[in-house]
C-alpha positions in Angstrom: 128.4 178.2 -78.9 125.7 175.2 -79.0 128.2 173.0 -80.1 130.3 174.0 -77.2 127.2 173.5 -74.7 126.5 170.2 -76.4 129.9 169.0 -75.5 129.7 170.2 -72.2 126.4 168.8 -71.2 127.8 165.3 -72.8 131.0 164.9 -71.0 130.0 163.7 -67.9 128.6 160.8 -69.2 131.4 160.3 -72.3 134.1 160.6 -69.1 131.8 157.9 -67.3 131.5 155.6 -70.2 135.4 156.1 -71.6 136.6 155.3 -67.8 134.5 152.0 -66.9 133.5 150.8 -70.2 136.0 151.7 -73.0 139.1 151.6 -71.0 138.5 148.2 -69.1 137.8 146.5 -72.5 140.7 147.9 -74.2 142.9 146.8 -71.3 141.2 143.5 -71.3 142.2 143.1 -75.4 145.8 144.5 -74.3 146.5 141.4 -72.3 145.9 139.2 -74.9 148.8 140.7 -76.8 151.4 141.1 -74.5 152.1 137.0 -73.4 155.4 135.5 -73.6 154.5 133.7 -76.6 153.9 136.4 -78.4 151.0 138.9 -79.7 149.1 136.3 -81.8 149.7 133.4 -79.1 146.5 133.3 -77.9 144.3 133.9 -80.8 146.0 131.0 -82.6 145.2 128.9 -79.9 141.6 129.6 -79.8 141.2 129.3 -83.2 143.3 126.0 -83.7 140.8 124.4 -80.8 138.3 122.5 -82.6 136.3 122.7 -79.7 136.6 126.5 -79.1 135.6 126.9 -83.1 132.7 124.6 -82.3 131.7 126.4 -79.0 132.1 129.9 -81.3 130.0 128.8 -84.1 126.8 127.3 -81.9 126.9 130.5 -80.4 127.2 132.5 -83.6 123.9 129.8 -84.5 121.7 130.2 -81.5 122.6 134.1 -81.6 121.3 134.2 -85.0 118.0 132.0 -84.7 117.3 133.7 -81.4 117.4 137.2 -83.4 115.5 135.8 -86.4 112.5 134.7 -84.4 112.5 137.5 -82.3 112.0 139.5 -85.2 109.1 137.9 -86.2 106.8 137.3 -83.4 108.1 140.7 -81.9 107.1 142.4 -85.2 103.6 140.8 -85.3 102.8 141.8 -81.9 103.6 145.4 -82.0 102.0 145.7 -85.1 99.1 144.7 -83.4 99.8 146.5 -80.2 100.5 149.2 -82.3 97.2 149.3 -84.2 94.6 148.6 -80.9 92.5 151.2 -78.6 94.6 152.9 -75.8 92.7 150.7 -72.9 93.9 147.9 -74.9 97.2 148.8 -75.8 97.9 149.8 -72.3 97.1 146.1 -71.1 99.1 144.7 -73.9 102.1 146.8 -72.9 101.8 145.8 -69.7 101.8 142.1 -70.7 104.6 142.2 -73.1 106.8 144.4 -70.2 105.6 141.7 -67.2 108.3 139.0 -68.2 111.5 141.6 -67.5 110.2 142.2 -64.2 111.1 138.7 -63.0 115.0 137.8 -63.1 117.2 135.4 -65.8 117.8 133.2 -63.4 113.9 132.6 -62.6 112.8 132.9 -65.9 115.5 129.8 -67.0 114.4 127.7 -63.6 111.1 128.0 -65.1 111.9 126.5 -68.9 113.6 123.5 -66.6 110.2 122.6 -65.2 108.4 123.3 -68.6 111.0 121.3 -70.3 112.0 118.5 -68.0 111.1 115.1 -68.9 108.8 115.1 -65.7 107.8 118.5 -66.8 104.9 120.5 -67.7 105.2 120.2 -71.9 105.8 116.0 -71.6 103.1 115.3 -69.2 100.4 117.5 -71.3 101.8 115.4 -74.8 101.6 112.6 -72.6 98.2 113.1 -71.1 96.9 113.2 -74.9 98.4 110.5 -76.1 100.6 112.6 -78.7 103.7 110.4 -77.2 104.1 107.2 -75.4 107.2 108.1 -73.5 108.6 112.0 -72.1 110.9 113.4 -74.7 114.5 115.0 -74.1 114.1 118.3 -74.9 116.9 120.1 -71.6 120.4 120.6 -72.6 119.6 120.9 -76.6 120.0 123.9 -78.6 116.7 124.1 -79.3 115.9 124.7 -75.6 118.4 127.2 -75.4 116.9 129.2 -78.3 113.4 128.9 -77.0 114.5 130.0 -73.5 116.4 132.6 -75.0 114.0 134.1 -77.3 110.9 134.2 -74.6 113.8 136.5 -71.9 114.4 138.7 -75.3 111.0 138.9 -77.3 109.9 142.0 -74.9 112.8 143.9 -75.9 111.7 143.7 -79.4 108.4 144.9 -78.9 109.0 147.8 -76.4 111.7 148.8 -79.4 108.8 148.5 -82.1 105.9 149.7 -80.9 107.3 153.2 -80.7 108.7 153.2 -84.2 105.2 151.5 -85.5 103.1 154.0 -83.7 105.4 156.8 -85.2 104.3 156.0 -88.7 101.6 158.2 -89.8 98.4 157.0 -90.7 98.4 159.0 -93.4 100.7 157.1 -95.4 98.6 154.0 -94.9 95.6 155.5 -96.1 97.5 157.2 -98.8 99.0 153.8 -100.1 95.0 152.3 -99.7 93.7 155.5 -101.8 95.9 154.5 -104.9 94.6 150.9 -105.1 97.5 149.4 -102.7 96.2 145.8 -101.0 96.7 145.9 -97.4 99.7 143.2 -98.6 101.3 145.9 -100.4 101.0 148.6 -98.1 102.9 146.0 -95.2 105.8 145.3 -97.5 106.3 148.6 -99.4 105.0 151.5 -96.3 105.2 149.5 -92.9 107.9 147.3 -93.0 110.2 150.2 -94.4 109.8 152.3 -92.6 109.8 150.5 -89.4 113.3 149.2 -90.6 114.9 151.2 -87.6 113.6 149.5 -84.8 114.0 146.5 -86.2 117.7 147.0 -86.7 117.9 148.1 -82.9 115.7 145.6 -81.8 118.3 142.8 -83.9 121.2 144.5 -82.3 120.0 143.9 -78.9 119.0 140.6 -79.2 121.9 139.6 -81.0 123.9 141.0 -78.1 122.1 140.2 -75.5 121.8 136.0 -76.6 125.6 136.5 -78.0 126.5 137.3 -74.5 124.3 135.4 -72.6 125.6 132.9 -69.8 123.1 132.1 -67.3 120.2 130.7 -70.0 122.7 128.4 -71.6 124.9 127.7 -68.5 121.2 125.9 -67.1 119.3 124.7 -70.4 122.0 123.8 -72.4 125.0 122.6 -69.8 127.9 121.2 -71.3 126.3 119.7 -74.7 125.4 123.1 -75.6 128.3 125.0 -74.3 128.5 128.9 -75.8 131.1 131.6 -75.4 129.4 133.2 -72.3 129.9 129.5 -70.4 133.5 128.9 -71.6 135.0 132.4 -71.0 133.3 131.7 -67.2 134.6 128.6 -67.3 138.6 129.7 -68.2 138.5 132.9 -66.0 136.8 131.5 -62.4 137.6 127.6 -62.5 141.0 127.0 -64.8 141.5 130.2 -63.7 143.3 131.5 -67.1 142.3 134.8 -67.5 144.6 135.0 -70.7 142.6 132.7 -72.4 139.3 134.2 -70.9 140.3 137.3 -72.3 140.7 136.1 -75.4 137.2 134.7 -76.0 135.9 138.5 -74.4 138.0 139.8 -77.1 136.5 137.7 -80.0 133.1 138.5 -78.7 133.5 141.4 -78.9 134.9 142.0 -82.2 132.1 139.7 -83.9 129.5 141.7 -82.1 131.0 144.6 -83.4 130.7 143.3 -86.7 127.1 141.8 -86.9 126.3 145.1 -85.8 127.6 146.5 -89.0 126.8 144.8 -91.2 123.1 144.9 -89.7 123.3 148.6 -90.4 125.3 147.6 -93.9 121.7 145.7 -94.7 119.3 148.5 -93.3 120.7 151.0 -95.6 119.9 149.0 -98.6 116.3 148.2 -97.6 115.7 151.8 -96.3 118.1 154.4 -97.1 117.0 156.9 -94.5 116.8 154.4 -92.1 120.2 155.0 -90.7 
């Protein structure tokens, strides 16, 4: 009977999600399959393009960097969040959650004027003498993965803050009690068991900078052309929505697969983790 009630309180939102999520993308991948060429057509296209293998791997790159780095400063700083007074914590919350209230768009416009060779980061290295002339720094992938990782480092840290402040302090001061160094009780208490959120915190960066179209559209332009900006580019100005759905249907089958085997490499460092 609470299974039934389960169910029941669930479908609303399974019918919802199955109707305009599930469906749509299937029928998306189901055009790919049926062209005159035949069922493979497309795919063999894309991946015979050495410029559509190239645009797939940077993306695969920045994705990957973007994630990696996230990781790290969002781990450090909701560890610290984590550990500080409520007054404290509240304002670093606040700080870390301030960024999503401004728009994509915005916050890219605003790594052009920081990055521009007229822009904030050349005329301060120029001001101290650190170079003699402004540096190109817009439309590499290093911008992209700077600008990419600022829009998704809050994400990270609203995901870990929870989990880190779930840990009981008990375990830390039993790991101090038995002679553990605060090193010790990071890598062997902490980190494990904050292995959760850091999976879901990967996964939605990954996602989020795998998919991402308007940051690398603006800081990266054509040199640094990802997935996002090509399957745009196919569906609303060569207008082949074949082909467009074929890159939404690679995207999504790679994202499906990071996303395993980021749950593949949680269950080996924490077995209860997932």
């Amino acid at each position: 009977m609470k299974r039934f009630a389960g169910w029941t309180l669930a479908s609303p939102a399974t019918i919802l999600v199955v109707v305009f999520l599930v469906l749509p993308v299937l029928a998306t991948i189901l055009t790919t399959f049926t062209t005159p060429a035949g069922p493979f057509a497309t795919y063999q296209a894309f991946f015979g393009s050495g410029f559509r293998r190239t645009v797939l791997i940077r993306t695969i790159q920045v994705s990957l960097a973007t994630t990696a780095i996230a990781l790290v400063i969002g781990f450090l700083t909701a560890y610290v969040v984590s550990r500080s007074p409520g007054w404290l914590k509240s304002i670093l919350i606040i700080a870390a959650v301030f960024p999503l209230l401004t728009g994509v768009v915005v916050r890219s416009f605003a790594w052009l004027i920081i990055l521009g060779k007229n822009g904030i980061l050349n005329s301060t290295l120029l001001s101290l003498g650190l170079i003699g002339e402004p540096m190109s720094m817009l439309y590499t992938q290093g911008a992209v993965i700077v600008a990419m990782v600022y829009l998704f480092v809050p994400l990270m840290i609203l995901t870990l803050v929870g989990v880190l402040e779930g840990i009981p302090d008990d375990l830390i001061q039993a790991s101090a009690s038995l002679g553990a160094r605060p090193s010790a009780t990071f890598m062997q208490v902490t980190l494990p068991l904050a292995v959760p959120g850091l999976i879901v915190g990967a996964v939605l960066v990954f996602t989020g900078s795998f998919t991402s179209y308007a940051t690398p559209q603006l800081l990266g332009g054509e040199q640094v052309m990802m997935m996002g900006t090509l399957m745009y580019q196919q569906a609303m100005i060569t207008f082949d929505w074949v082909a467009a759905s074929t890159i939404a249907a690679v995207m999504v089958v790679i994202t499906i697969a990071i996303v395993l085997l980021m749950t593949r490499v949680a269950r080996r460092l924490n077995p209860m983790a997932v």
